[in-house]
C-alpha positions as a printed Julia matrix, in Angstrom:
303×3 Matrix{Float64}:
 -17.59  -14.32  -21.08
 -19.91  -13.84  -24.28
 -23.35  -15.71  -23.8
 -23.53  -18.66  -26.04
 -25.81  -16.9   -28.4
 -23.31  -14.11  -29.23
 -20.79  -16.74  -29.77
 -22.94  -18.63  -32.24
 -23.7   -16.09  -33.92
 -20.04  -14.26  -34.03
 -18.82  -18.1   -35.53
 -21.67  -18.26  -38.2
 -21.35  -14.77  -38.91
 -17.66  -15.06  -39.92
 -18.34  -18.27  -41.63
 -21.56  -17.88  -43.31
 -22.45  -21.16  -42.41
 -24.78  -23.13  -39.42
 -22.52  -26.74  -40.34
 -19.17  -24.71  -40.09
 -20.13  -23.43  -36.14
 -21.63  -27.13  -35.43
 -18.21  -28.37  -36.44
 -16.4   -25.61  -33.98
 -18.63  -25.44  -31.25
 -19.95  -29.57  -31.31
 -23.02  -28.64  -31.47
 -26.01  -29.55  -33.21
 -27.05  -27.29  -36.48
 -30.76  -26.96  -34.85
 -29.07  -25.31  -31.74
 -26.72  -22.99  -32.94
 -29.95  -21.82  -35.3
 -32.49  -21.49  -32.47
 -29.79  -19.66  -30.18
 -29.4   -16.84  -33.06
 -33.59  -17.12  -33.58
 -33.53  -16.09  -30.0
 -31.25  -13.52  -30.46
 -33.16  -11.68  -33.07
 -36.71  -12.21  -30.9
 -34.51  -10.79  -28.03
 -32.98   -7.92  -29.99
 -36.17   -7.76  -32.07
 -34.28   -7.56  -35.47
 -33.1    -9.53  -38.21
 -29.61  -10.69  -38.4
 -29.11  -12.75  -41.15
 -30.89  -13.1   -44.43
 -31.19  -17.41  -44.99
 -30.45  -18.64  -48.72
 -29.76  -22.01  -49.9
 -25.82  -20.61  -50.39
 -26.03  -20.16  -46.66
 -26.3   -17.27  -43.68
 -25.72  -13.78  -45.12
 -25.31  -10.42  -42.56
 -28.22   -8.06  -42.55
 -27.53   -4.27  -41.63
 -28.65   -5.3   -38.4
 -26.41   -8.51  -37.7
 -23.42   -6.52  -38.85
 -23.53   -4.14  -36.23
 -24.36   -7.22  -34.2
 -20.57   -8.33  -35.15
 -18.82   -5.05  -35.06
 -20.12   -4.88  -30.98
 -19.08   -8.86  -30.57
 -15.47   -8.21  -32.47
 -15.19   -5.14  -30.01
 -16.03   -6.77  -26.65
 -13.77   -9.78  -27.93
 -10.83   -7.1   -28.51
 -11.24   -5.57  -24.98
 -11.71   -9.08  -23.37
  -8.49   -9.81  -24.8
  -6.83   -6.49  -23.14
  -8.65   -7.72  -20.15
  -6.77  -10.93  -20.31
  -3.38   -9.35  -21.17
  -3.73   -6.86  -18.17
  -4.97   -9.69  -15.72
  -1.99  -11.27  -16.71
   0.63   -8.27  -16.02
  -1.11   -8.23  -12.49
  -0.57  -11.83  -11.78
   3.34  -11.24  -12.85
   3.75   -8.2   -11.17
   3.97   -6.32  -14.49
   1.26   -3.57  -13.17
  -0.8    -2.69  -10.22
  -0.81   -0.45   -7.6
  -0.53   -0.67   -3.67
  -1.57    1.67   -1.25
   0.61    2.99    2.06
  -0.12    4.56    5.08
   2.95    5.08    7.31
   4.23    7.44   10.08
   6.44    9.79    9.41
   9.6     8.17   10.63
   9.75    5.68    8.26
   9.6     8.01    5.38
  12.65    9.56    5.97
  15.02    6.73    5.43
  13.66    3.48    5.62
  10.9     3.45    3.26
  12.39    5.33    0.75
  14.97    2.39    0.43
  12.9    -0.6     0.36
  10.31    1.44   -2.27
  13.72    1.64   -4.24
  14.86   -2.1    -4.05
  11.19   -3.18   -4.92
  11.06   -0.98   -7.6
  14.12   -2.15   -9.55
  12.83   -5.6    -9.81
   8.98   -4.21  -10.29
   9.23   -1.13  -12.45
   5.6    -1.45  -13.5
   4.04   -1.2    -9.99
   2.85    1.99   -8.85
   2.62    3.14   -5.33
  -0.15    5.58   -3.67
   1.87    6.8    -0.2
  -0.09    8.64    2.48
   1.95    9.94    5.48
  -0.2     9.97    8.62
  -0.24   10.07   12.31
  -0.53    6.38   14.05
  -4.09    6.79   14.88
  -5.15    7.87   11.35
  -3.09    5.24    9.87
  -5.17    2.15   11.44
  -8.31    3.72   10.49
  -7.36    4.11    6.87
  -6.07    0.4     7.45
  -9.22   -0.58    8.89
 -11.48    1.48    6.42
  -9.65   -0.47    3.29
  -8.7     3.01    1.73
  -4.9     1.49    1.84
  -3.28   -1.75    1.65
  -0.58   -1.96    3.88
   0.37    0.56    6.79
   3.98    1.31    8.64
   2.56    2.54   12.28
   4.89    3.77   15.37
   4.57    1.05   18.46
   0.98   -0.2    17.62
  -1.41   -1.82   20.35
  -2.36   -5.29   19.98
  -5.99   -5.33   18.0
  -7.84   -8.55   16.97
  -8.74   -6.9    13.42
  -4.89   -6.15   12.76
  -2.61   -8.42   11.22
   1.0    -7.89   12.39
   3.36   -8.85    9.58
   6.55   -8.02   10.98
   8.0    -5.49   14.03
  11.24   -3.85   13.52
  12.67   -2.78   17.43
  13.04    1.61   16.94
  14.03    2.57   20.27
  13.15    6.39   21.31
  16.23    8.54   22.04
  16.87   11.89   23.32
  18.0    13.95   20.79
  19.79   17.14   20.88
  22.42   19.62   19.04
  26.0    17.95   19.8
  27.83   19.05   22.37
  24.4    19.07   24.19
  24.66   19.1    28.17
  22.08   16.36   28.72
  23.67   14.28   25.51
  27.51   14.77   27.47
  27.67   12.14   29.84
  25.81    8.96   31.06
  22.25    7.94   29.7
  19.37   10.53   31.65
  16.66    9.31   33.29
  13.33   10.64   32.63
  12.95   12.14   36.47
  16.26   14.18   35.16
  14.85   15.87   32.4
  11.62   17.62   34.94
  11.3    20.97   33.06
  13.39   21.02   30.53
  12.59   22.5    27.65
  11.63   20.56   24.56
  10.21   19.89   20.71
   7.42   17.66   20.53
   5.31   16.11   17.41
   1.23   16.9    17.91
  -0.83   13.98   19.83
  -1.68   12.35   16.21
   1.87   10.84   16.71
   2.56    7.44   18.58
   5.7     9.06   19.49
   3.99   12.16   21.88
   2.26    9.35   23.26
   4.77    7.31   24.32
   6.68   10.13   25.59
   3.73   11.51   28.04
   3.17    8.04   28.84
   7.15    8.17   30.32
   6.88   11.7    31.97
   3.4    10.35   33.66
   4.99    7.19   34.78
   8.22    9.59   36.07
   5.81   11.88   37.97
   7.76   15.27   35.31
   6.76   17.46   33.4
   8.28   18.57   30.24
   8.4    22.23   29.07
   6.77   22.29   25.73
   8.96   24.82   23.82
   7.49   24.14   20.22
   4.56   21.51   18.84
   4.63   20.52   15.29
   2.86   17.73   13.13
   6.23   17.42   11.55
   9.25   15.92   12.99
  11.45   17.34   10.11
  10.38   20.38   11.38
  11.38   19.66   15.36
  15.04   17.92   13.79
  15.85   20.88   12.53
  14.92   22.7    15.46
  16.5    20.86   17.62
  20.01   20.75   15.49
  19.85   24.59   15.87
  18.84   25.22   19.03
  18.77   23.96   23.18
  15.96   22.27   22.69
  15.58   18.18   22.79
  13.47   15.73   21.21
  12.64   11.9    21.44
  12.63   10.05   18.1
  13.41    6.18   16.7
  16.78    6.35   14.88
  15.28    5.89   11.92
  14.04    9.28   11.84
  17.74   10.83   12.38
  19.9     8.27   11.45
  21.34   10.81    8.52
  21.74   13.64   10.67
  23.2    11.73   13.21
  25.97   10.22   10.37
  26.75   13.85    9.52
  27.13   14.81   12.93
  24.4    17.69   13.15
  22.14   16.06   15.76
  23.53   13.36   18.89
  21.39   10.93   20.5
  21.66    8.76   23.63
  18.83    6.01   24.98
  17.01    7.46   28.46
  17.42    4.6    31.18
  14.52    3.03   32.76
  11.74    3.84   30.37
   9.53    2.11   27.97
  11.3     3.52   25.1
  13.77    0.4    24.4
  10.35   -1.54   23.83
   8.9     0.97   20.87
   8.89   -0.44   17.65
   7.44    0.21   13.63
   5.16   -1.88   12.65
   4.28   -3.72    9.33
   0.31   -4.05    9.59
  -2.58   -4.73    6.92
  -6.49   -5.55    7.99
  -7.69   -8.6     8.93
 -10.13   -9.77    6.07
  -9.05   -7.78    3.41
  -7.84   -9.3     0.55
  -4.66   -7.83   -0.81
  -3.95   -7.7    -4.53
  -0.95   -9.71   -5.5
   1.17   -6.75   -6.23
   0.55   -6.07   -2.23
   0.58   -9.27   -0.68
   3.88   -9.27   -2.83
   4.93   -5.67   -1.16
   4.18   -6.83    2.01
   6.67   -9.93    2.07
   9.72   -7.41    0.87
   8.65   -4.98    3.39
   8.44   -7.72    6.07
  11.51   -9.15    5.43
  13.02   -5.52    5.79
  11.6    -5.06    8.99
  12.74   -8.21   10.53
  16.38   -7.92    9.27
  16.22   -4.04   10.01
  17.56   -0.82    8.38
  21.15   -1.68    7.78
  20.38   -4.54    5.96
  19.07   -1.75    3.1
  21.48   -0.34    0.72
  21.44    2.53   -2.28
């Protein structure tokens, strides 16, 4: 990456000879000589001192050498940490994902990629769906994890893993007692609902639209956390993908159930990255593992 010049002159420099750089380079005496005359017309300097016992440094030429020797050095440490990207020994990837993969899911394939990739760092922002495809789109992130996304032309999907909404409530719940609700059933009842930033809200007053209802809007946070915890402790009900609840549901402090006749069962999380951009090879790797997670779904994850 050092013109030809500099290399000359680094060779005859260290040599203190024109014939020893011919023999290293293949190159004719007379051109090594009138690439370093160049040099000092360009530099407007001096750089060696010319004796019949050969090519001896000036002041000049030797801090011509000490800047060659250091951008040598830190080409080398650019080669070294080219090569840790290319081998997955470094690098970083950027995330933007919903909020209902970063309860359980992500958290477990970040793990398992980690184990085998200690060296790559991750930058994780945790967004509504909306926000997450313009960060996508805007090449501030890598990859993104979005809730149910729409079909775009400037979106690659890498992989859709099914999340069906479900009702959720405290056990012993009326509406969570017998068979599956319909949406017409649940006309005023009272419930916990993320903020419109969430693909989730919008699926769900999609569903109350479509049923001609209207839900009674108890409490409206930007944090389903928040509404689980709510809901656990309270009459209030919810609609979340299980992977949101899937460890409150194992310890038996929330109960779900699927609503019949609804678009829910078709709501899914989505792998996506931009169409165009070209992914490091730390996150083209990130996006295969999280791909293949997706496709064979949360279960197939383990501590």
């Amino acid at each position: 990456m050092h013109p030809p010049s500099l290399r000359y002159f680094g060779e005859v420099a260290r040599s203190g000879s024109l014939r020893h750089a011919s023999d290293v380079f293949d190159v004719a005496p007379s051109a090594i000589s009138r690439q370093i005359a160049q040099l000092e017309s360009q530099l407007g300097t001096t750089l060696f001192e010319r004796s019949a016992r050969g090519m001896a440094l000036t002041e000049a030429g030797r801090l011509l050498v000490e800047y060659v020797d250091d951008g040598e050095r830190r080409l080398a440490t650019l080669r070294r940490r080219l090569d840790d990207l290319s081998e997955l020994r470094r690098g970083t990837v950027r995330l933007a994902v919903v909020e209902a993969t970063a309860h359980d899911f992500l958290p477990r394939v970040l793990e398992r990629f980690s184990r085998t990739h200690p060296g790559i760092e991750f930058r994780v922002s945790i967004l509504g769906s909306a926000e997450v495809a313009e960060r996508l789109l805007a090449h501030e992130v890598d990859v993104a994890l979005a809730f149910n996304s729409p079909s775009r032309d400037d979106l690659m999907l890498r992989a859709r893993m099914p999340q069906p909404l479900q009702l959720i409530g405290a056990p012993g719940h009326a509406l969570l007692a017998g068979e599956p609700p319909t949406m017409r059933q649940l006309d005023g009842v009272a419930a916990a609902l993320p903020d419109r930033s969430f693909g989730i809200r919008r699926l769900v007053d999609q569903a109350a639209a479509a049923a001609r209802i209207r839900l009674r809007i108890a409490l409206e946070a930007n944090s389903l956390q928040l509404i689980r915890n709510v809901v656990a402790a309270t009459e209030l009900v919810s609609f979340m993908p299980e992977l949101t609840f899937r460890r409150e549901a194992a310890a038996g402090t929330l109960s779900a159930m699927p609503l019949q006749g609804t678009a829910f069962a078709r709501a899914s999380i989505d792998v996506l990255t931009a169409r165009g951009h070209d992914l490091s090879h730390a996150a083209r790797r990130f996006v295969t593992v999280l791909a293949q997670a997706a496709r064979r779904g949360p279960d197939s994850l383990v501590y």
